[in-house]
C-alpha positions as CSV (number, residue, x, y, z in Angstrom):
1,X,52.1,113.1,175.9
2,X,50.2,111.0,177.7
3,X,49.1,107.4,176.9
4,X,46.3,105.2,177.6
5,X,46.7,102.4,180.2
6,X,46.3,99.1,178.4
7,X,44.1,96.3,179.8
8,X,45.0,93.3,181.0
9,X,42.8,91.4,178.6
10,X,44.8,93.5,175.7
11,X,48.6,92.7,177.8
12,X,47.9,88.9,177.6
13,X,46.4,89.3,173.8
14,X,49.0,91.2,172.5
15,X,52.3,93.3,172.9
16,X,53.8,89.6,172.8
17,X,58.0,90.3,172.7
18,X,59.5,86.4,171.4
19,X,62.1,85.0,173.8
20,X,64.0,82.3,171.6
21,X,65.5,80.5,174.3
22,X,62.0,80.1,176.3
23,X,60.1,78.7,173.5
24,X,63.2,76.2,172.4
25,X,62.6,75.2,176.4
26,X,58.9,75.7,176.3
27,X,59.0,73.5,173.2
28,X,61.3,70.6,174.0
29,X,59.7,70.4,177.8
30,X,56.5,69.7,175.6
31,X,58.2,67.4,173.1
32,X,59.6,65.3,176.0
33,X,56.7,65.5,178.0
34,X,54.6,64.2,174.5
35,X,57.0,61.1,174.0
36,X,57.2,59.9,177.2
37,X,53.3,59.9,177.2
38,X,53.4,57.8,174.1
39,X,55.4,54.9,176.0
40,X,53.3,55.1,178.8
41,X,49.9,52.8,178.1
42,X,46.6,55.1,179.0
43,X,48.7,58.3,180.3
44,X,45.4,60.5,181.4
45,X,44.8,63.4,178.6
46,X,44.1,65.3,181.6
47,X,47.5,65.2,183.0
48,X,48.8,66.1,179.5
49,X,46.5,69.0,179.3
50,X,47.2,70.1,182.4
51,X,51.4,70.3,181.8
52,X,50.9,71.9,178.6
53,X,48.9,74.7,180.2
54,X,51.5,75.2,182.7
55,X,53.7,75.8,180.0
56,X,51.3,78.3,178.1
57,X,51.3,79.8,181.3
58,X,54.9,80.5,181.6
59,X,54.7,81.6,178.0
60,X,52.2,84.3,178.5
61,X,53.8,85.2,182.0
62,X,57.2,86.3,180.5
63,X,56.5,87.2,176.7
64,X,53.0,89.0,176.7
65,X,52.4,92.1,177.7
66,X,52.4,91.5,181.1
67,X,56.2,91.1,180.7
68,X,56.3,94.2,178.6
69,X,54.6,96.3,181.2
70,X,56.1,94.8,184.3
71,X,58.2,97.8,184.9
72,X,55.5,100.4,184.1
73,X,52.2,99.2,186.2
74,X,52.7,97.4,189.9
75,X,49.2,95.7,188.8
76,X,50.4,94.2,185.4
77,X,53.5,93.1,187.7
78,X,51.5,91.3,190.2
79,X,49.4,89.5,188.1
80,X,52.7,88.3,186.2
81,X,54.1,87.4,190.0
82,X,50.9,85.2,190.9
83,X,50.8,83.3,187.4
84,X,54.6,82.6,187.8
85,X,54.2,81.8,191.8
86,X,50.8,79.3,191.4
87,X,48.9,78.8,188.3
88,X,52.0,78.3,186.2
89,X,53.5,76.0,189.3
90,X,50.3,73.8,190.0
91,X,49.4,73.2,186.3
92,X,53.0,71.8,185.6
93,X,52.8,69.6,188.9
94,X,49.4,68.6,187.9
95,X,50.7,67.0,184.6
96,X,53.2,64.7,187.5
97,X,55.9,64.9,184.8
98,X,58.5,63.0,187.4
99,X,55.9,60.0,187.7
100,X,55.9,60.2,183.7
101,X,59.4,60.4,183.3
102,X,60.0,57.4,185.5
103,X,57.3,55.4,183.8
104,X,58.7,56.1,180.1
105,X,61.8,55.2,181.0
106,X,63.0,51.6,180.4
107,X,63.3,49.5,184.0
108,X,66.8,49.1,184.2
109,X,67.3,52.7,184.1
110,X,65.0,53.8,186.4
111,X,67.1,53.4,189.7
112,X,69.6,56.6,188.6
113,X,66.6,59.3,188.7
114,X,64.8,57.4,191.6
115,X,68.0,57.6,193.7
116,X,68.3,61.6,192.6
117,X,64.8,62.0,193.3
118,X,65.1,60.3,197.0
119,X,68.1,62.9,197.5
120,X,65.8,65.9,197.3
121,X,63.2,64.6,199.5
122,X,64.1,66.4,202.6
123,X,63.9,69.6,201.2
124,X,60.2,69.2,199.9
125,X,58.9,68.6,203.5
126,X,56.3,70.8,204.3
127,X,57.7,72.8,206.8
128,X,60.2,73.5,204.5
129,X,58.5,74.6,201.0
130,X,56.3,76.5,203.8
131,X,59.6,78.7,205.0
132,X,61.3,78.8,200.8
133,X,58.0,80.0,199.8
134,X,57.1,82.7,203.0
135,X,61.0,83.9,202.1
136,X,60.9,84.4,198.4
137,X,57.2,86.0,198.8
138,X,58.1,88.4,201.4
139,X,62.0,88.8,201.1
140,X,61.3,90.0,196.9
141,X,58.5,92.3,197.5
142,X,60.9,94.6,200.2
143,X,61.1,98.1,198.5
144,X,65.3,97.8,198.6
145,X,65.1,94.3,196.3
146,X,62.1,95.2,194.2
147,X,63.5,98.4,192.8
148,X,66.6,96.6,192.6
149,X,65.1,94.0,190.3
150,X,63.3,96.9,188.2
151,X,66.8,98.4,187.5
152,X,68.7,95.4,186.9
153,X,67.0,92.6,184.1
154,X,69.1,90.1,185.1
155,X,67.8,90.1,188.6
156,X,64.4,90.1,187.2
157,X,65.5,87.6,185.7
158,X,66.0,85.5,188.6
159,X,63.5,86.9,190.3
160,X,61.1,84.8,188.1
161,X,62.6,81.6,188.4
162,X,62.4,82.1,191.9
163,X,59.0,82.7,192.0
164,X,58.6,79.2,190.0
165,X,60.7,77.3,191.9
166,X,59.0,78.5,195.6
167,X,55.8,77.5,193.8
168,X,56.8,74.4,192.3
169,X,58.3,73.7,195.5
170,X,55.4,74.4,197.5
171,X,53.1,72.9,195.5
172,X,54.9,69.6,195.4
173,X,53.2,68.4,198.8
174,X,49.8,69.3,197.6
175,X,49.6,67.8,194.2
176,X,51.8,64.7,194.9
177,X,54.5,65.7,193.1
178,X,56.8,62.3,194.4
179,X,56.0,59.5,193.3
180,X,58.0,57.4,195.3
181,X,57.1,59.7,199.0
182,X,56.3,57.4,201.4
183,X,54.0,59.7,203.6
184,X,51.2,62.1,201.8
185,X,48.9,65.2,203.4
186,X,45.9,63.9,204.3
187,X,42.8,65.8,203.4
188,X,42.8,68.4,207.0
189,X,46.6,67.9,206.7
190,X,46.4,69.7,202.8
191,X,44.2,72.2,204.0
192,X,45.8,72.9,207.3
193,X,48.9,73.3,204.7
194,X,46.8,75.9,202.1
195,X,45.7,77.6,205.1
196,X,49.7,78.2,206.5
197,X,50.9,79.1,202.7
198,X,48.6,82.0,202.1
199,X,49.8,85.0,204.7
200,X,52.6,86.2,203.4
201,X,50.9,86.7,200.0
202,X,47.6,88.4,202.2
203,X,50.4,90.4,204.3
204,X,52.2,91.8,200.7
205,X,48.1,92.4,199.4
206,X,46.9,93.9,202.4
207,X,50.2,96.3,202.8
208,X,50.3,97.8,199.1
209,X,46.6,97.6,199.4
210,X,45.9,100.1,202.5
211,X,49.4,102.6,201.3
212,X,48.2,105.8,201.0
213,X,51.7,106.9,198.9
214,X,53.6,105.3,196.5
215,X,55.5,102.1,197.8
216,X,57.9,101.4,195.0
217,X,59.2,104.7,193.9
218,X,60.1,103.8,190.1
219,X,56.3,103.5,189.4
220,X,54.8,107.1,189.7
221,X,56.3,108.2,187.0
222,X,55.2,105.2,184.4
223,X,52.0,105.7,186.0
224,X,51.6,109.2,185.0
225,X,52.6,108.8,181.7
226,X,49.9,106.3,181.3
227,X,47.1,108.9,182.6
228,X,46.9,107.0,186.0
229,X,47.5,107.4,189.7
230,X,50.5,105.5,190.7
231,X,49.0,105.1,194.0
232,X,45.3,103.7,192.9
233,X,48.0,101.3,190.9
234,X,49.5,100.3,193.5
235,X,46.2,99.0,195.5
236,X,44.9,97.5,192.7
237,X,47.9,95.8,192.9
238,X,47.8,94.9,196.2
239,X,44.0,94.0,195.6
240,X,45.3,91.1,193.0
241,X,47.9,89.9,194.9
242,X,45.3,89.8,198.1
243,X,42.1,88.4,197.0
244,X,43.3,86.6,193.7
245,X,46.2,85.4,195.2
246,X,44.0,83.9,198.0
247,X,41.3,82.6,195.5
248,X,43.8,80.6,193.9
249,X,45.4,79.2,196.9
250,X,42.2,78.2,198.0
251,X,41.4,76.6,194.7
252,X,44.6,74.5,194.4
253,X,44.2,73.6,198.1
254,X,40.4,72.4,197.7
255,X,40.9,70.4,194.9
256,X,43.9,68.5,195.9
257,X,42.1,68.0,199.9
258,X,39.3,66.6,198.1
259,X,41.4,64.4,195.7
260,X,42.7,63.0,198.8
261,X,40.2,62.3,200.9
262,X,38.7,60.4,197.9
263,X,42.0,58.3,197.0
264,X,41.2,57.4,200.7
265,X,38.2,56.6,200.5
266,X,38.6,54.1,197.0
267,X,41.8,52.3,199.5
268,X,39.5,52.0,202.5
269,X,36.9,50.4,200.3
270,X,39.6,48.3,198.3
271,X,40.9,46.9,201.8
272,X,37.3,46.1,203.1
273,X,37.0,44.1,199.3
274,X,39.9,42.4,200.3
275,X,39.2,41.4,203.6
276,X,36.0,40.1,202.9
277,X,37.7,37.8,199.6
278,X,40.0,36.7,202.3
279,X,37.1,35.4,205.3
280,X,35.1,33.5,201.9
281,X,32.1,35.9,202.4
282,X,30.5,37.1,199.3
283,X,30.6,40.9,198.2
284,X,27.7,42.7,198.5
């Protein structure tokens, strides 16, 4: 018998499977995170909404539909992989829940997590989330480790926390993740940075895209019982990871260039304040 292929509007509405150890995570992260903006005077709402999307994100990522249908449609799969690589990723770093964390807590206990926090440094340079984030994208989407994943949950498993941790991790230049970094992308330097991030997610796009048979083998026949062609999946799929993958790089990239550049622009005019105070002229 065959069955109708559900749409994604109906994956992330419904066919919801609970998780109970994701929502007691899901739940205390937001808990925490709701404290420690109680001790901090005027913590922006923004940021706030911002983390607790991240975390509806994750939510709907791996216990909607899309999870449920992972294993059936390559399309349902790649949205999951781009809302667990950047939207998920950049909403979380958005909400700067290290900043927060360091702020709620009382001085004398700061030093511990800032020392911690110093230690990982190195391994959040750009060059390097660049080469965790070209791996993971790549290295998971090779049809020996993909079919792998679909045959093994645990693997899938990890699969998705690595796909959160490359994003988080590549994000964490962008958004400003560190709040004790000493040297920040500049406006070019964020979008020079976007710009060297997004290939291996066109590469992946373009490849499944332009196939003209099936890719990853354990598809066609989910596929056929839903009434479609595997292989029209498949570019669809490779359509998503392509040109929505691309569109959200480009979003994340633009906003946080432009962010900088007018952080700059407020310092520059703050130092010209200053200088002026200093000579006894008056402010204009």
């Amino acid at each position: 018998m065959i069955a109708a292929a559900p749409s994604l509007l109906s994956l992330t509405a419904g066919h919801w499977q609970r998780a109970d150890g994701l929502d007691i995570a899901a739940g205390a992260a937001l808990a925490l995170y709701a404290w420690a903006a109680l001790r901090v005077r005027a913590w922006p709402l923004r940021r706030g909404a911002c983390f607790a999307a991240g975390v509806a994100t994750l939510l709907v990522a791996t216990q909607s539909g899309l999870d449920s249908y992972d294993d059936r449609l390559l399309s349902v799969h790649m949205v999951q992989h781009l809302l667990l690589l950047t939207l998920a990723p950049a909403l979380l770093l958005a909400g700067h829940p290290l900043t927060l964390a360091l702020r709620a807590l009382p001085p004398r206990y700061r030093r511990g997590p800032a020392r911690m926090l110093a230690r990982t440094r190195p391994f959040a340079r750009p060059w390097v989330a660049l080469a965790v984030f070209w791996a993971v994208v790549l290295g998971t989407h090779l049809r020996g480790f993909y079919g792998a994943t679909l045959a093994h949950p645990p693997l899938h498993d990890a699969e998705h926390l690595a796909y959160l941790l490359a994003g988080l991790v590549l994000f964490a230049p962008l958004l400003d993740a560190d709040p004790g970094a000493r040297r920040r992308l500049d406006g070019l330097g964020r979008l020079v940075y976007v710009i060297a991030a997004s290939p291996p997610m066109a590469l992946v796009g373009a490849y499944l895209n332009r196939a003209t048979s099936v890719v990853y083998p354990s598809y066609a026949a989910p596929a056929h019982v839903l009434g479609i062609s595997a292989v029209l999946d498949e570019r669809h799929a490779g359509a998503i990871m392509w040109v929505g993958g691309g569109l959200l790089m480009i979003a994340v990239g633009l906003w946080s260039a432009l962010a900088a550049m007018v952080r700059e622009e407020h310092r520059l005019a703050a130092r010209e304040q200053r200088t002026l105070a200093s000579a006894g002229r008056p402010r204009p």
